[in-house]
C-alpha positions, 0 to 999 in steps of 0.5 A: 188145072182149069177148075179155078179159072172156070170158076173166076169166069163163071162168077164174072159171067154172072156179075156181067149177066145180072146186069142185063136184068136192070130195067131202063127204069131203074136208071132214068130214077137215078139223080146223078143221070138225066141223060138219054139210056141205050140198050144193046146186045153183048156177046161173051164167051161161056163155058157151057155151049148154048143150044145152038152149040156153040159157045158165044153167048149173048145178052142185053146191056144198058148204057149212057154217055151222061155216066161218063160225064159225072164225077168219076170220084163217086161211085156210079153203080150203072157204070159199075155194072157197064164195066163189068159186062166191058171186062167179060166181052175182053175174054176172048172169043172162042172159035167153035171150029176144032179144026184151027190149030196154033196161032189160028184160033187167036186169030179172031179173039177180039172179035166180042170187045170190038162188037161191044165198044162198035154198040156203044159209039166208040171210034178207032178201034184197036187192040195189041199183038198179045190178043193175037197170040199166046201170051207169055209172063208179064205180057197184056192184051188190050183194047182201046177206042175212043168217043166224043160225049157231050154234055148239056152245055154242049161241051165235048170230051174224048171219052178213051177205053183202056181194056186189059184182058180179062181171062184167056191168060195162057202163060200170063198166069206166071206173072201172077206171081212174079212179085218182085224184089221191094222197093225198101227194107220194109218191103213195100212197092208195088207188084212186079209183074202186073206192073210189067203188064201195065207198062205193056198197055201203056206203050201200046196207049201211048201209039195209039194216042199218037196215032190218033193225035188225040190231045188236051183234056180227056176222059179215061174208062178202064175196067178188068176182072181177075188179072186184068183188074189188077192191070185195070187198077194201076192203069187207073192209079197212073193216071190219077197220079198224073201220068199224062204227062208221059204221052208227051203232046199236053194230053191231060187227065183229072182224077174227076175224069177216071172211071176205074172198075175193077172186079175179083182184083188181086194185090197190086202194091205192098204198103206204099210205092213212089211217083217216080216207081208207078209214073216211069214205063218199062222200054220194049223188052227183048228175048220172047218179047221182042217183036210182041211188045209195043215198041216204045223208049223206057220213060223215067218220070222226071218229077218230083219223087213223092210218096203214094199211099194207094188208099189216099183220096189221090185215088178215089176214082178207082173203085174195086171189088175184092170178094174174099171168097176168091182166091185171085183176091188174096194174091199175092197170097201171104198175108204178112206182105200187106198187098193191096190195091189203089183207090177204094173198095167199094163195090160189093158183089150184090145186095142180098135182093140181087143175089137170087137172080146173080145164082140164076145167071150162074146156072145158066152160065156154068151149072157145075159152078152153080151147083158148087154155089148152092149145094153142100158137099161133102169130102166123103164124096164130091158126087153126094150133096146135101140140097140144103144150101143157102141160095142167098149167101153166095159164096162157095159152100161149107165142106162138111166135115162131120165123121171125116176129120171130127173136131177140126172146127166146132161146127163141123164145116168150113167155108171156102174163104175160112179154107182159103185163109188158114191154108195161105196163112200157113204158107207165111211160116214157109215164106215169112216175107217178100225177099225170101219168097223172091230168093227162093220160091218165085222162080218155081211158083211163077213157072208152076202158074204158068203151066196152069194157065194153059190149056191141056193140048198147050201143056202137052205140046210144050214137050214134043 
């Protein structure tokens, strides 16, 4: 039950490690810059313990202020990589200690995102209940904190971090698939439970903006991975499509000053949505929620009820990265239903001359993954493998298939997203369309990936 979830880990670790290969150099020779860089150390969790024997890991990073203070609209492939080291450090640390039991072990979870947002300057820190305890379906860890930058001018801005979660979901895995009725016939609008996980986080941002009296005209860096990009992606998409105005004390945001990144993001809205629908937020839930959630009255957007299309220029601030040989990427997973997600998507996992040194980070991360990614291997025998493989492509091998099913495809192998898109494409004559799956199927997926997103002693203890 955990292969996948190592995987999608293991490529976000390579990602985030890559980016400590970036000589400061590099940066300085970039136009859109002229601020001073800083380096640091990041820590995050691995799934191969070091030498040390424990599992926490670190690496070095680069950031800048001035990245904070150019158009958020343009893609800055600095801040990209920043973000993407942010997204890794939100993955829970991970206690050594076997003996914590329960609750005990969460007890220290925020403990790599705090040290990273402390590194960089940021003030204030806080995180939400749900980073302190097993989560349930449609809920959302968070971090936030926040800093002044300055420009040249001497000009200063609140620079607030909005950090979803990204990995460690437990039973959030469920929300994955809690789709949701549509908003018309056609089917569109947006996904139920991500926006549910969002509203979490945005109760939450809503404290902690009160708490702090944060004010008048700020700046907004929010990044994620996997699940947490999609929350990544509508936290992004809300702001943009002026929501300030729900935190009710003049705080304002322009979509120049949204820095959005989101990594391996899944569908987040079929077609189109309404202002009111992605700007209203979801009161405090009873049930296993209550007392989890942020509390917090449901907010009903009062404004005029406009149409959003996710690709319009309204979201340009929003920048993803959605590699299709992975599965999170093609979720909600039935094509016909026409999922995507806000703003552009612009951010592809690497130049073909930073692939070598992303597969290098990979064997250090996760060497299974890494074999997965540079060896061929067969169906006759997971253990045999043919050393032949592209160590450039970067995506998961073709399963050779030659005398075991002859004739299934004219090369004798298939690729992993080639596998991935036949197998959901097929799916799509059993749940042709949203309101059947949500009638008929949802219940049973929801719980089924809920099951998956736990681990063994959790699944195992949930029957005592």
């Amino acid at each position: 039950m955990k292969s996948f979830g190592k995987k999608a880990i293991s490529l976000a670790l390579a990602f985030c490690l890559l980016c400590g290969l970036i000589p400061a150099a590099v940066f300085a020779k970039d136009p859109q810059d002229a601020y001073d860089h800083k380096s640091g150390v990041y820590h995050y969790t691995s799934n191969e313990k070091g030498e040390d024997g424990s599992y926490n890991t670190e690496d070095a990073f680069i950031w800048s202020d001035g990245w904070f203070l150019s158009d958020g609209t343009s893609l800055n492939s600095h801040l990209a990589a920043l973000s993407a080291v942010a997204a890794i450090t939100t993955a829970g640390y991970t206690a050594d200690d076997p003996g914590l039991s329960g609750e005990e072990r969460f007890a220290d979870r925020d403990r790599n995102v705090k040290e990273f947002l402390a590194t960089m300057g940021f003030e204030d820190y806080a995180c939400n209940g749900y980073y302190h305890t097993n989560r349930l379906p449609n809920s959302a860890g968070c971090a936030l904190a926040r800093k002044t930058v300055t420009d040249k001018k001497g000009d200063k801005y609140t620079l607030l971090a909005i950090l979803p979660m990204s990995a460690n979901y437990r039973n959030e895995w469920a929300g994955n698939f809690d789709v949701g009725a549509a908003e018309d016939d056609e089917g569109n609008g947006l996904h139920h439970g991500f926006k549910a996980g969002c509203d979490e986080i945005l109760r939450f941002t809503k404290k902690y903006v009160k708490d702090n009296s944060i004010t008048g005209e700020i700046k907004i860096w929010t990044a994620g991975h996997s699940r947490g990009s999609a929350l990544a992606n509508l936290i992004g998409a809300f702001f943009a499509a002026g929501g300030a105005d729900y935190f009710e004390n003049g705080l304002t945001v322009s979509p120049e000053d949204i820095y959005c990144y989101t990594f391996a993001t899944p569908g987040t809205i079929a077609g189109k949505t309404t202002k009111a629908r992605l700007l209203s937020v979801e009161g405090a839930r009873g049930g296993d929620y209550a007392g989890r959630d942020t509390a917090g009255d449901a907010y009903a957007y009062p404004g005029e009820n406009a149409v959003l299309i996710p690709d319009s220029s309204l979201f340009d601030c929003v920048h993803n990265c959605r590699p299709d040989y992975d599965l999170i990427t093609l979720l909600p997973p039935f094509i016909g239903w026409n999922f995507t997600v806000f703003g552009k998507n612009d951010l592809p996992i690497g130049s073909k001359e930073l692939k070598p040194a992303m597969l290098k980070h990979l064997e250090k991360a996760d060497p299974a993954v890494y074999k997965a990614f540079t060896e061929k291997v067969t169906l006759a025998s997971l253990l045999e493998t043919d050393a032949d493989g592209d160590a450039d492509s970067y995506e998961f091998k073709k399963l050779v298939l030659d005398g075991i099913l002859p004739g299934i495809v004219s090369d004798g192998s298939y690729s992993m997203a080639d596998m991935l898109a036949s197998r959901i494409d097929g799916l799509r004559v059993i749940m042709p369309d949203r309101a059947s799956y949500v009638e008929k199927y949802q219940e049973t997926f929801a719980a089924a990936m809920g099951i998956y997103g736990m681990a063994w002693e959790e699944f195992s203890g949930s029957f005592d």
